[in-house]
N, C-alpha and C positions, 0 to 999 in steps of 0.2 A: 309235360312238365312246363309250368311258367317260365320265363325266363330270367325271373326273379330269383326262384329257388335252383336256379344255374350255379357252377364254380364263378365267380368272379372273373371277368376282362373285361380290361380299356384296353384302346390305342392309343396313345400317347400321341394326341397331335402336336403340342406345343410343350415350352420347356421354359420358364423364367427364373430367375436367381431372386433371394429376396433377405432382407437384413444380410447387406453386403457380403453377398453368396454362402449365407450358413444355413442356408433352408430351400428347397427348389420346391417348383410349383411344379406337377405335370398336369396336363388340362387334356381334356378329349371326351368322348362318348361313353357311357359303361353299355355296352353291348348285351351282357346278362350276368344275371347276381347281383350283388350289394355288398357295401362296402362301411365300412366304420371307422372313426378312431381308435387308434387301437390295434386296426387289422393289421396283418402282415400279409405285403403283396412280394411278390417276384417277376424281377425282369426276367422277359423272355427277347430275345433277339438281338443282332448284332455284339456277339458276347457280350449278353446279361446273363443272368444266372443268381443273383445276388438277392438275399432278400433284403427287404426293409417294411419296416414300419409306418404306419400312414401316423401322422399328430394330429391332422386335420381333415375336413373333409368341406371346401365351401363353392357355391355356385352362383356368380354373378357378386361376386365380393361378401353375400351373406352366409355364415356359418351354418351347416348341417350334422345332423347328431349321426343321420348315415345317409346314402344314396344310394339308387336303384336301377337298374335297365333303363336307358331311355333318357337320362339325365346324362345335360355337358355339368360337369365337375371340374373342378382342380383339387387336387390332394394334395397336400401339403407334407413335405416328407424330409425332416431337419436330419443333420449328420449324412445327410447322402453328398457324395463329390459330386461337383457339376457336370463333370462328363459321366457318367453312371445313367442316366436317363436321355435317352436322346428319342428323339420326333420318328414314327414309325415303330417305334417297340411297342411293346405290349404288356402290361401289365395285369398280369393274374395270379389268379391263388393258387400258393405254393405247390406247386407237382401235380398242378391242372391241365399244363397243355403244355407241349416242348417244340422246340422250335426247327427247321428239317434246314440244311446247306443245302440239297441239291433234290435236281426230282429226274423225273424222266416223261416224256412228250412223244406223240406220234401227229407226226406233221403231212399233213399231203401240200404237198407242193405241182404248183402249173407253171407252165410258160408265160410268156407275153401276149402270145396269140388268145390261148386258153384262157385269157383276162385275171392271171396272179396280181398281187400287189407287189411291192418291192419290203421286205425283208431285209433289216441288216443286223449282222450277227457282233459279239465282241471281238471277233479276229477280224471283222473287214471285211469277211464272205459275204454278197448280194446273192439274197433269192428274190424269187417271186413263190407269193406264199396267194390260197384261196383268199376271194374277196370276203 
């Protein structure tokens, strides 16, 4: 399958305000799918969940009637609050992909002798983890 004919996602690299914060701009890569005015995308990550409405679709300040895989965009996405899209989320089509809080990992870990790296954890714990 192309990766045009994909569900729809961006990453949302960047994040601008525009006509004095009544419209945001989210910019980044579409990954696969495409996209339109019109479309209705959803945040995914760092509680997103919300949909919205794309008004616009433009690349390098010129307006696009849609965008595809491959293409850096901004979307242009009015009535959204500023803090509702933030840098790192992801932006895809509705009940395309969900987002996980936790995972799980199998670690080998060495000593110092054994040439580990140093590992630091959120609590503070130093390992040495393989090179």
């Amino acid at each position: 399958m192309d990766a045009a004919e994909k569900p729809f996602l961006m990453v949302v690299e960047d994040v601008f305000l525009l006509n004095q914060g009544r419209v945001v701009r989210a910019t980044g890569r579409i990954e696969r799918g495409r996209v339109r005015a019109a479309d209705e995308v959803e945040t995914v990550g760092f509680g997103g969940g919300s949909i919205i409405r794309v008004a616009g679709v433009d690349g390098y300040r010129v307006s696009h009637g849609e965008a595809v895989a491959g293409m850096n965009v901004g979307l242009l996405l009015p009535g959204t609050e500023a803090g509702a899209v933030a840098r790192g989320q992801v932006l895809a089509a509705p009940g395309s992909i969900g987002a996980h809080a936790a995972f799980g990992a199998d670690l080998a870990l060495f000593s110092e002798e054994q040439g580990g790296a140093e590992v630091r954890t959120g609590s503070g714990t130093v390992t040495r983890l393989v090179p």
